[in-house]
BALOBA-1460 file (C-alpha; in Angstrom, 3 decimals):
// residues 152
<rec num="1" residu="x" x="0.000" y="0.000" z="0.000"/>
<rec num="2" residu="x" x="1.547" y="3.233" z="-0.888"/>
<rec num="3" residu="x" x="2.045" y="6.545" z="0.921"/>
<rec num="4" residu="x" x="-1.193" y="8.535" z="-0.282"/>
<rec num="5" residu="x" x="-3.448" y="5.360" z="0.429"/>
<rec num="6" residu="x" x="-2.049" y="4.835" z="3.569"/>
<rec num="7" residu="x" x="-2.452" y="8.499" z="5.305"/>
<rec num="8" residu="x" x="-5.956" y="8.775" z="3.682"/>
<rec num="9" residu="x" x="-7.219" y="5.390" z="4.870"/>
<rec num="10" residu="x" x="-5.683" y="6.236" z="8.487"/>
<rec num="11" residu="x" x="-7.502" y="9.800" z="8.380"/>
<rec num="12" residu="x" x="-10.728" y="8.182" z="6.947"/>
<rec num="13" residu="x" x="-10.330" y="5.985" z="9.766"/>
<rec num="14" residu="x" x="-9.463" y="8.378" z="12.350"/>
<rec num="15" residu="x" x="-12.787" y="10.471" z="11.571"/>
<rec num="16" residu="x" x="-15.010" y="7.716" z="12.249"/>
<rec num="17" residu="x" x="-13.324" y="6.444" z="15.288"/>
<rec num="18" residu="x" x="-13.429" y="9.996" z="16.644"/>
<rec num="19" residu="x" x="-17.195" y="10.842" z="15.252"/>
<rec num="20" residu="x" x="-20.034" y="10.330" z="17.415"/>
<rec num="21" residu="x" x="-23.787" y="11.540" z="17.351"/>
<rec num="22" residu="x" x="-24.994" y="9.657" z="20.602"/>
<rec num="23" residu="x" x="-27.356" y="11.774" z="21.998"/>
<rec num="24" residu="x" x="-27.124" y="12.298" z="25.891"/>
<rec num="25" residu="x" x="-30.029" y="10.034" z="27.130"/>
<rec num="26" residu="x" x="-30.055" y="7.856" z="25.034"/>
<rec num="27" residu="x" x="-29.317" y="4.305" z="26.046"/>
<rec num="28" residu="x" x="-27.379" y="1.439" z="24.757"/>
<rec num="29" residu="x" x="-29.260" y="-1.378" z="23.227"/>
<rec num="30" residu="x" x="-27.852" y="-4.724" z="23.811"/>
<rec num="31" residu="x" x="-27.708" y="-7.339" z="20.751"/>
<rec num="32" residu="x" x="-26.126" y="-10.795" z="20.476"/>
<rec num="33" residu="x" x="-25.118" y="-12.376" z="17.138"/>
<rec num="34" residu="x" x="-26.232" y="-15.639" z="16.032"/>
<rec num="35" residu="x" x="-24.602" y="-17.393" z="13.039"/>
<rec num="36" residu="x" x="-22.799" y="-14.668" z="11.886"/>
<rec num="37" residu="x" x="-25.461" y="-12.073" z="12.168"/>
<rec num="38" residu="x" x="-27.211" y="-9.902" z="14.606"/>
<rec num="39" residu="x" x="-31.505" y="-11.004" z="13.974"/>
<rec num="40" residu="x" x="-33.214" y="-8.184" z="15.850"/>
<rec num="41" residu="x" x="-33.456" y="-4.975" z="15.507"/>
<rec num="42" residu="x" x="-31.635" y="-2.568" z="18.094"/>
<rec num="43" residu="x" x="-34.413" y="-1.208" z="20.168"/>
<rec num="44" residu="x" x="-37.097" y="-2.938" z="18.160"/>
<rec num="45" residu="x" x="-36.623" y="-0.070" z="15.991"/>
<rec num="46" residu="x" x="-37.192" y="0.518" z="12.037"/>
<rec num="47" residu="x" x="-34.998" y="1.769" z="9.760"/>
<rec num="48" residu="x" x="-35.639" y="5.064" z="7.335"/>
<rec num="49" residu="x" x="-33.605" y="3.844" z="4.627"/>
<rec num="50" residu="x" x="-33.560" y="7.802" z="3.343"/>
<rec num="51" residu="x" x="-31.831" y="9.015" z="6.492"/>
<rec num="52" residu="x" x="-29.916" y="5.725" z="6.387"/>
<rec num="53" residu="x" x="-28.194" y="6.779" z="2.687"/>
<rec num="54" residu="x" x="-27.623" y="10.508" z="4.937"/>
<rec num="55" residu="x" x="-25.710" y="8.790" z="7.620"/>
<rec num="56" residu="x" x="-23.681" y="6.538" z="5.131"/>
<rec num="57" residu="x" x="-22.300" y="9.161" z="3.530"/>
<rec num="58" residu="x" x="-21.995" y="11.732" z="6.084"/>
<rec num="59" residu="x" x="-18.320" y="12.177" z="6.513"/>
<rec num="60" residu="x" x="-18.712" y="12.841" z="9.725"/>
<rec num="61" residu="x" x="-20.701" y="9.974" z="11.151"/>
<rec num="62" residu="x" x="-21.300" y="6.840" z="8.652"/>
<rec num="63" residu="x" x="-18.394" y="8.039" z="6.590"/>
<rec num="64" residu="x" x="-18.852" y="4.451" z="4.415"/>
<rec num="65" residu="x" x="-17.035" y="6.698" z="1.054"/>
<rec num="66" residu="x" x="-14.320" y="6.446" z="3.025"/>
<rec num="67" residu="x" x="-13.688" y="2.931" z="2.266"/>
<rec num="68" residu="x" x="-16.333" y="1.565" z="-0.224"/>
<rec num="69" residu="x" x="-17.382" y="2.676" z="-3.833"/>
<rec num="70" residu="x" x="-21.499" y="3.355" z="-3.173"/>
<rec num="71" residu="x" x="-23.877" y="3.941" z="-5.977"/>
<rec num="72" residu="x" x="-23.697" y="7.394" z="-4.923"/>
<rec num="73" residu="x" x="-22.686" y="9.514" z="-8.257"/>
<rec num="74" residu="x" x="-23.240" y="13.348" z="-6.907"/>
<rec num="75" residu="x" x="-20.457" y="12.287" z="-3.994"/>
<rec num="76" residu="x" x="-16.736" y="12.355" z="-4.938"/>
<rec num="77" residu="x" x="-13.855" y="10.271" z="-4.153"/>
<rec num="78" residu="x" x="-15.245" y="7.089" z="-3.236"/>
<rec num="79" residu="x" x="-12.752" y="4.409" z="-1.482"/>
<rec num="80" residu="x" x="-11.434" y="1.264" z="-2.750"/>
<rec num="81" residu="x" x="-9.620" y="-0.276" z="-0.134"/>
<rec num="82" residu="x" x="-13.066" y="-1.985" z="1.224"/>
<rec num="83" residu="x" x="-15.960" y="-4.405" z="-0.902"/>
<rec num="84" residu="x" x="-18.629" y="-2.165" z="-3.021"/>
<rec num="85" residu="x" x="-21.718" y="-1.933" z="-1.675"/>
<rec num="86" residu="x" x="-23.385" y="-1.755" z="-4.977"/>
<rec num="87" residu="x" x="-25.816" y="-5.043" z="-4.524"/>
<rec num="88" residu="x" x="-24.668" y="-5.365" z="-0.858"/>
<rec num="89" residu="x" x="-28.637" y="-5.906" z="-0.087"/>
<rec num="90" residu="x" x="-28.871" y="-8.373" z="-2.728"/>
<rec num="91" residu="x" x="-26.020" y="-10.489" z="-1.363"/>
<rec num="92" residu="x" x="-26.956" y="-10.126" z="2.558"/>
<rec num="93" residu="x" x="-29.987" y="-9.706" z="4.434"/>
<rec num="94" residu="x" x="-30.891" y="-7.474" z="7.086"/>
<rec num="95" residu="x" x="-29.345" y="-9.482" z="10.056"/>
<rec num="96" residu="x" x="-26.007" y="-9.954" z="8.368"/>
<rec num="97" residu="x" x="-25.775" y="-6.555" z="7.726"/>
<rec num="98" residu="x" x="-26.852" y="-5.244" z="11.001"/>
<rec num="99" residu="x" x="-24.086" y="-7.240" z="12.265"/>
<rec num="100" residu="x" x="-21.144" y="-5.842" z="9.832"/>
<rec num="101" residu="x" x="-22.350" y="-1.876" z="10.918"/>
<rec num="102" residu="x" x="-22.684" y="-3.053" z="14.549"/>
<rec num="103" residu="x" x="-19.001" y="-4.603" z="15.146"/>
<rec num="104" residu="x" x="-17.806" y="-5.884" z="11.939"/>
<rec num="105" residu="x" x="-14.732" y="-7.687" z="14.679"/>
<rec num="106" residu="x" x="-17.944" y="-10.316" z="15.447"/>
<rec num="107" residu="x" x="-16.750" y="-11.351" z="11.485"/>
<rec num="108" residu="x" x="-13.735" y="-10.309" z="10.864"/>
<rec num="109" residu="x" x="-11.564" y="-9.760" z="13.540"/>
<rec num="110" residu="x" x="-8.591" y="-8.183" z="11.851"/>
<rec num="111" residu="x" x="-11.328" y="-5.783" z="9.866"/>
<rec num="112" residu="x" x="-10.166" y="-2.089" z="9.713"/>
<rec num="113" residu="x" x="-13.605" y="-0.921" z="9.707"/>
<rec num="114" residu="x" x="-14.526" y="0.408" z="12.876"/>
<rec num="115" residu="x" x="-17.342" y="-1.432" z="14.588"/>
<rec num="116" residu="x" x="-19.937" y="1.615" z="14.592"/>
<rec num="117" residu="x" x="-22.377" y="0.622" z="18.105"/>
<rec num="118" residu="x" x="-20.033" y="-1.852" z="20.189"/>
<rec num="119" residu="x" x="-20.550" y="-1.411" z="23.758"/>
<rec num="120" residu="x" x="-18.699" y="2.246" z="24.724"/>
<rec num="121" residu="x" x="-17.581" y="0.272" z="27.710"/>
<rec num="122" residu="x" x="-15.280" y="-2.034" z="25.416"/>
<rec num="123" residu="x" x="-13.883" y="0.070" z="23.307"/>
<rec num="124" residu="x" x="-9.950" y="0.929" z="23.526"/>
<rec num="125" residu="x" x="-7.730" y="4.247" z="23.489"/>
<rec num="126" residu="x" x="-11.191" y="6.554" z="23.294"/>
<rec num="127" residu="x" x="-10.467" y="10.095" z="24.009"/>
<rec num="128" residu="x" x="-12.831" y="10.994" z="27.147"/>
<rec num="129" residu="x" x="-14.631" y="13.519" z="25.052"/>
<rec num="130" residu="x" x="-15.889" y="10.234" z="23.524"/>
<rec num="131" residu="x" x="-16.051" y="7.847" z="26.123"/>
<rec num="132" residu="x" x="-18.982" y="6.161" z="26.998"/>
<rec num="133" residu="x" x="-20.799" y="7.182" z="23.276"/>
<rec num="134" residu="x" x="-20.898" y="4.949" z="20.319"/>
<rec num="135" residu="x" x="-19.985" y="5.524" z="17.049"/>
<rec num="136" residu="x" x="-23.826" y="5.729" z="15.730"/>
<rec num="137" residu="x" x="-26.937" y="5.416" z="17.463"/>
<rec num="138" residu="x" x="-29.009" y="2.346" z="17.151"/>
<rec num="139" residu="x" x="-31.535" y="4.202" z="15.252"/>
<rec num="140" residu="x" x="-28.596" y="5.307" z="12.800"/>
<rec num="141" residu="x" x="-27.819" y="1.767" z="12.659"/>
<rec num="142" residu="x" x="-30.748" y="0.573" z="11.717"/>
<rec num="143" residu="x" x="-31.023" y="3.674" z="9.409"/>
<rec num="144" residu="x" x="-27.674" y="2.281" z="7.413"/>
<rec num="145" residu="x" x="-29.287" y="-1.528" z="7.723"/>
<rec num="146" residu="x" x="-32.681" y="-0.216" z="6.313"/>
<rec num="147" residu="x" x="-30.702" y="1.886" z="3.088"/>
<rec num="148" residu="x" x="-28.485" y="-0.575" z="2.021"/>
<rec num="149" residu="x" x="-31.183" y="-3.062" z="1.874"/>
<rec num="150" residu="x" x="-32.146" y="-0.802" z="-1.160"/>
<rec num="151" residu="x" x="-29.083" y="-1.275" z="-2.933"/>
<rec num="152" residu="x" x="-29.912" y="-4.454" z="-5.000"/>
């Protein structure tokens, strides 16, 4: 991997690990994985796949560009170092890709891709204007699940 890749993956990176939009009140809604996927919804809750395609390609909270081409033409500079997610709902259902938002680690353990709503408790070298927060909220989560169930 050259230079240029390198620093822009590790600031791509760096963003999302540092970006939260936890809202203060809001609590943390336990899931468990079963064969490779997580089956219920966080919270019970329903994804808005329109504010799900928002928070993908926020750069500031999803940040999913960073990494992954997206059938997302008005948006420059989409990454390569990660799988397309053109078709991604066509290849995994809603449980499988709950889990790979959620804490991608549950799959992949050497994954670069930062696991977006693992417990705050567990998470490692967090600066403490961040501790305790996740990455997303479960209703952003489901919000990513419920949008890239639309990309067939």
């Amino acid at each position: 991997m050259n230079k240029l890749v390198s620093r822009a993956l590790l600031a791509a990176l760096g963003a999302v690990a540092c970006a939260t939009t936890t809202q203060a009140g809001t609590a943390y809604q336990n899931w468990s994985v079963d064969n490779y996927a997580i089956p219920k919804a966080l919270g019970g809750l329903k994804g808005d796949p329109e504010n799900g395609r928002k928070v993908a390609i926020d750069r500031a909270r999803g940040n999913c560009l960073a990494c992954h081409q997206m059938p997302i033409p008005e948006e420059e500079f989409h990454g390569t170092l990660a799988p397309p997610l053109v078709g991604v709902g066509s290849r995994y259902d809603e449980a499988q890709l709950r889990v790979r938002i959620v804490d991608i680690k549950q799959i992949n353990p050497s994954s670069l891709m930062p696991s977006f709503y693992k417990h705050p408790d567990k998470l490692a070298h967090v600066s403490k204007d961040f501790a305790g927060k996740t990455v997303l909220t479960a209703q952003e989560v489901e919000d990513v699940v419920a949008y890239l169930k639309t990309l067939k």
